[in-house]
N, C-alpha and C positions, 0 to 999 in steps of 0.2 A: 504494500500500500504506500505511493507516493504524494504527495500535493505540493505543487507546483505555483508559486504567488504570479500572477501576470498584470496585476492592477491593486492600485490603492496600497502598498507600502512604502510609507512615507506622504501618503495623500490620503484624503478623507471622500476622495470618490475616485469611481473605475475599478471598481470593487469585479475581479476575475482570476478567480481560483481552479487549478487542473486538478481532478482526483482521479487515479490510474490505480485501476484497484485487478492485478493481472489483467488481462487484455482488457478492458472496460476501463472508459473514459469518459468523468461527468467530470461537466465545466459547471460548476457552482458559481452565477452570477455574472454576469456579464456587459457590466454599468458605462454610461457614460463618464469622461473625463472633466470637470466643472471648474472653473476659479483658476483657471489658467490660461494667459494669452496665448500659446502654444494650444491650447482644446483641440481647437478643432480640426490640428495638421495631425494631434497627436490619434485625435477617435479615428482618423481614415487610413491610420496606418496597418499595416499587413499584422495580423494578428500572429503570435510568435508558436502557435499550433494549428493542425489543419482541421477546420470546423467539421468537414466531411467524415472524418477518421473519430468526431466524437460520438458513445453512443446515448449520452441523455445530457439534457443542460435542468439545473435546477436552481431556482428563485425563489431567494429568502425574502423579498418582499417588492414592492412595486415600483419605488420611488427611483427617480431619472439614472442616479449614479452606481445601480443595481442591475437593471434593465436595459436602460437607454441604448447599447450595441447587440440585443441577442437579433433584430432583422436583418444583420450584416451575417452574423451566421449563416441563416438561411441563403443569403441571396452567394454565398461562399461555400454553399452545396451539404450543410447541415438538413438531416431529412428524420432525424428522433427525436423521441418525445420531448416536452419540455413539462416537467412536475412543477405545479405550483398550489399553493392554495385555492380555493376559488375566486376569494377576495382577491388576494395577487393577480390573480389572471386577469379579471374586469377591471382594477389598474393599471395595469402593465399595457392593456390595449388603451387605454386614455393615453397613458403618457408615449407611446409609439404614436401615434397621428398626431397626437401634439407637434410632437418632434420633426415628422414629415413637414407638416404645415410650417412650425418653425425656421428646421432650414431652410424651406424654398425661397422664404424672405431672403437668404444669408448668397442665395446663391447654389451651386449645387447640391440636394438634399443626399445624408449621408445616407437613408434607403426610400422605398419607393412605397406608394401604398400596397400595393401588391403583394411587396414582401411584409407588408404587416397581416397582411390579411391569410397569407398562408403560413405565418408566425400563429397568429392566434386560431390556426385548425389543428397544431402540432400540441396546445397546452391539454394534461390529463393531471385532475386531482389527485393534492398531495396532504390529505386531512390531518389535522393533527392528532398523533397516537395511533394512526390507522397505517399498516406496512406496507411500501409496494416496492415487490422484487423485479432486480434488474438481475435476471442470470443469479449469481451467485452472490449478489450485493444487494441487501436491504439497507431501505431511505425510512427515514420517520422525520416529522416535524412536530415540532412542538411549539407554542404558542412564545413568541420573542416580545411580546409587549412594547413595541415599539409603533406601527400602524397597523392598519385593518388588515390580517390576513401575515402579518409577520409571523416569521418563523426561525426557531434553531434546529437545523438538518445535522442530524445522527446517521453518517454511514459506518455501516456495520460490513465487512468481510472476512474469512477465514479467522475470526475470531478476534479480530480488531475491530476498534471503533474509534472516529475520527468524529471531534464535533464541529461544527462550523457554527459559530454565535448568530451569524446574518448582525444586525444593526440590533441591540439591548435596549427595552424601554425604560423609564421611571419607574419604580414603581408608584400605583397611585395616580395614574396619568387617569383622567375623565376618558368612559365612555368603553374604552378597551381592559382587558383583562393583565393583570403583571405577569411579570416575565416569568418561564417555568421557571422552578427551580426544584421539583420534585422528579425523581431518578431514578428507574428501575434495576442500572446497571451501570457495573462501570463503565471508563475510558479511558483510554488509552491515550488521547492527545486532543487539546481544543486550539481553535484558532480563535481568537477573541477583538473584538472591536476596540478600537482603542480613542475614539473620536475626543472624549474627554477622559482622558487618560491620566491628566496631568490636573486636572482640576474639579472643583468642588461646585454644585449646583446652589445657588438661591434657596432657599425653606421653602416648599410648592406653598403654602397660606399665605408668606412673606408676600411671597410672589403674586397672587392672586392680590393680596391688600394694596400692594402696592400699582398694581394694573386699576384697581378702582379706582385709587387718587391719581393715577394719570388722567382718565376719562373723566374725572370730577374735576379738577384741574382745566381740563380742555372746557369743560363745558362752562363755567366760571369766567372764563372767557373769549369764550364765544371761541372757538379756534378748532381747527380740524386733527383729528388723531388720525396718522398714515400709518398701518401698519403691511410691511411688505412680508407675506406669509408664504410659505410653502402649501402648492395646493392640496397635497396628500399628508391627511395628518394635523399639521398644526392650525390649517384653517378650519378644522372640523372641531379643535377642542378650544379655540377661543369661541365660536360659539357657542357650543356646550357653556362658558363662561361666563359667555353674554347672557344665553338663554336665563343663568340662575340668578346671574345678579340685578337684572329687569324682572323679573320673578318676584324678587324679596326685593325691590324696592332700593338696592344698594346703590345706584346709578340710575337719573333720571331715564326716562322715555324719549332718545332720542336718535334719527337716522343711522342702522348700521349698515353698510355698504358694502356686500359681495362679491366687489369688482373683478370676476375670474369666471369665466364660461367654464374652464378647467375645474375649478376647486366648486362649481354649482355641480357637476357630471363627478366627483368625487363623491360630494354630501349624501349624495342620490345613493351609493354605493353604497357607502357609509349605514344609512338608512335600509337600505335593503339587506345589509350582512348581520343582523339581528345575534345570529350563534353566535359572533364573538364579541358580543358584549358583556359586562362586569356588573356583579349583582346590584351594584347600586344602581347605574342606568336600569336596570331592568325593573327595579323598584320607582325608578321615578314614573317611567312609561305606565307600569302598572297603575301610578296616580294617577293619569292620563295627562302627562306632561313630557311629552315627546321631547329627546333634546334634538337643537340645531334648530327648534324651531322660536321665535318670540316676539312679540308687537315690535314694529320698528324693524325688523327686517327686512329689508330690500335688498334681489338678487340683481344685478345688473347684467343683463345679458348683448347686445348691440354695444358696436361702438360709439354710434351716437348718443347713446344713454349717459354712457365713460366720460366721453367730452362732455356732457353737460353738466356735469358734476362742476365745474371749477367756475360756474356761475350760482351754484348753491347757496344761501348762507348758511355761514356754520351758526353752530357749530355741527359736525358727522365724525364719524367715527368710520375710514375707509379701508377695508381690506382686500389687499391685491398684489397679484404673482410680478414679478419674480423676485423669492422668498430674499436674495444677494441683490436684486437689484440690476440684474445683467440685463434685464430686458422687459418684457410685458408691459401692462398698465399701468401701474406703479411710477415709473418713470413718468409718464405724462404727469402724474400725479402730483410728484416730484417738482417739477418744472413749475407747475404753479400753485404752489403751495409753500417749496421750503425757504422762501425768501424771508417769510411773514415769523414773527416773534410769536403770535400767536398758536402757530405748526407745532403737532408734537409728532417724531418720528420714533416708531415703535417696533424693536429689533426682538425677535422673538428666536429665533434661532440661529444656528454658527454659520458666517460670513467668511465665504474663501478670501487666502491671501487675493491682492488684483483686484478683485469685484468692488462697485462702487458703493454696497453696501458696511464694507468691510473698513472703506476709508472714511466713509462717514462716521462711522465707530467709532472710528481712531483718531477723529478732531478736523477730517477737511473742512476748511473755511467758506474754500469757491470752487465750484464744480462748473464743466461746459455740458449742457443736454440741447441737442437740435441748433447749435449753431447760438446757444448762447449764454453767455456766461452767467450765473445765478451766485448770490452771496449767501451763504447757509447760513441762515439766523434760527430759524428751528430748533425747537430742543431734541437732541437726540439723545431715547432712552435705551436701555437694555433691558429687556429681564430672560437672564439664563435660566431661570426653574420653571420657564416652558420650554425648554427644550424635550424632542422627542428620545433624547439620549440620555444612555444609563453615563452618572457622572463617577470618578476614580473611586469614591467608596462604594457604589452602587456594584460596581464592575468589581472592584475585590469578593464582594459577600458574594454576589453569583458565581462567578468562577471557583467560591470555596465551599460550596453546595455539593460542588461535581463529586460523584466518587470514583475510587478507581484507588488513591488517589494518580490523576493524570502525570503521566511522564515527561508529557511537557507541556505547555501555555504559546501560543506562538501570537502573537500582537503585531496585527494588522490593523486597517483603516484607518489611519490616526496619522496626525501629522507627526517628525520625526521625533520631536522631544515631548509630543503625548502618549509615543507608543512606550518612548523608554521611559515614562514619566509611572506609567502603569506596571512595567514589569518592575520597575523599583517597590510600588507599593504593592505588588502579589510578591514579589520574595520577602517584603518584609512583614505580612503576613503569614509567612510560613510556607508557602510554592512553592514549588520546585520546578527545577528546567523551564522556566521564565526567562524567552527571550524575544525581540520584536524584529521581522524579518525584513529583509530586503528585497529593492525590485528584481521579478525572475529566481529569486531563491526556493531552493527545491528540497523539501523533509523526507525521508521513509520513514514507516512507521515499523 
């Protein structure tokens, strides 16, 4: 049993792992490359194995730097199954046309619709707890508490087992269930996420308290809250957010703004994936208080709706893709909005190096959008305890659940001084063979 890193070491996307288990060959994940001015030379380059010669591809969750290259597979003579969750799969096909559509704007799209649509006849359910054998190699998933449909894939061969974490949620995140951490058996070796590796999360109430008085703050003066969200995931649980705190009265009643056709064809998902939801969602539904749903809601669907927004008075509260900034609605948003003292910009999850959302983080002044230069007067906030990611103590306790105990820790996805940031604090936890891989580096097991 070998795995092979081909993305995402020393990066927190491009997330593509080889597992070679004797003759059989499953590519675990297969993402785009994000927050790097190099991306898009680097997504069209010749993949460092021959897609053809693999015989399953498996996806631990939906979201772009997971996904984003398995249509290149195909259209590169890949013709076996692709296991996913169900929820994954009805993701996974959003953010594939996304992507189509996307490129075409850029110029040459990196695949064709075509090959998404014979991409999404290759996907076969990958349930969690329930086994499906490839030959002599059994898969299981289990629930990763990170988005709808996440998972941690357990390959099992000739009496080894190999975990791959996929992307660790919070625990306590609204609306999804926490990460496994219950284990029928040992293992032999995990690959682990390392995105906050090096760093500690916000107190999730802190966090919530402190999102009210931003929005109470805004609205005190009249001013508009931008928040740039990822449409899988983080847009789904600040509504959940919104929904409770318009509920109970914590934040007046006033315009929240969907601004993503994307992340409205997520909700919808969302809404329909009912089995992985967490006993409290399911108790509030039971009150007949559906979340994601709440007065003051408005889904903006047309672009003319988007432009009209920036003749509004505020105060609103707008929520729109892309989650860094690189692109989407947002940006327009951006443009007339962050000039005014009144703007509060609201960073909800991790900002690649390069991305304009990352520099606004980081104190830029004056930004150029559309040919013109703008003075950032805006307050720019953060809150890291909505992030979808398990943070460095969250990542120590799951990985010290595992039994077996594992023979080694291998710390991937993470930038480079998060990945070693985390295997410092799993060996000082007591791990063993805790180390954080390099690009193209290759384990046996």
């Amino acid at each position: 049993m070998k795995i092979s890193f081909h993305g995402a070491a020393h990066r927190v996307t491009g997330s593509c792992s080889l597992i070679q288990c004797g003759d059989r060959r499953i590519l675990v994940d297969c993402g785009m490359i994000q927050g790097d001015e190099k991306a898009p030379e680097l997504n069209r380059e010749d993949f460092p194995f021959d897609p053809a010669s693999l015989d399953a591809v498996v996806l631990t969750h939906g979201h772009l730097d997971h996904v984003g290259r398995v249509p290149r597979l195909i259209d590169e003579g890949f013709t076996g199954p692709i296991f996913a969750h169900p929820a994954t799969g009805s993701l996974a096909e959003i953010v594939w046309r996304d992507s189509v559509r996307l490129s075409s704007y850029q110029g040459k799209p990196l695949y064709s619709e075509e090959a998404v649509e014979k991409t999404t006849q290759l996907i076969q359910p990958l349930r969690y707890a329930d086994p499906v054998q490839l030959g002599d190699v059994e898969l299981r998933a289990y629930d990763a508490g990170h988005i709808l449909g996440s998972a941690h894939v357990l390959v099992s061969y000739q009496g080894k087992r190999l975990l791959m974490s996929g992307d660790i949620g919070q625990p306590d995140t609204p609306i999804i269930r926490d990460p496994n951490r219950q284990w029928d058996q040992p293992v032999d070796a995990v690959v682990i996420e390392s995105t906050y590796g090096n760093r500690l999360h916000k107190d999730r109430q802190a966090t919530v308290d402190e999102f009210k008085q931003i929005v109470t703050r805004a609205v005190a003066s009249k001013g508009m809250v931008l928040i740039p969200a990822f449409a899988i995931g983080r847009s789904q649980e600040l509504l959940f957010h919104f929904n409770h705190m318009v509920d109970s009265g914590q934040i007046p009643k006033i315009p929240v703004l969907l601004d993503s056709p994307m992340a409205q064809k997520v909700t919808a998902i969302y809404r329909a994936h009912r089995e992985c939801y967490d006993e409290e969602t399911w108790a509030q539904i039971d009150r007949d208080d559906p979340p994601m749903r709440f007065p003051g809601l408005r889904e903006l669907v047309s672009a003319d709706e988007s432009r009209a927004v920036e003749h509004m008075a505020p105060p609103a509260i707008i929520i729109a893709g892309s989650g860094m900034c690189t692109g989407g609605r947002i940006v327009h948003h951006l443009k007339y909005f962050l000039d005014r003292e009144s703007t509060s910009v609201l960073f909800v999850g991790w900002q690649g190096y390069g991305t304009l959302g990352r520099r606004l983080v980081d104190g830029l002044d004056k930004i150029r959008l559309y040919g013109r230069s703008i003075e950032v007067r805006a307050k720019i906030e953060t809150l890291g305890g909505f992030s979808a990611h398990a943070d460095r103590e969250d990542l120590v306790a799951w990985a010290s659940q595992i039994p077996g105990p594992p023979a080694a820790f291998l710390a991937n996805h993470g930038e480079e001084d998060a990945a070693q940031g985390l295997v410092e604090a799993m060996t000082k936890a007591g791990l063993s063979g805790c180390q954080a891989v390099e690009p193209e580096q290759s384990f046996e097991l």
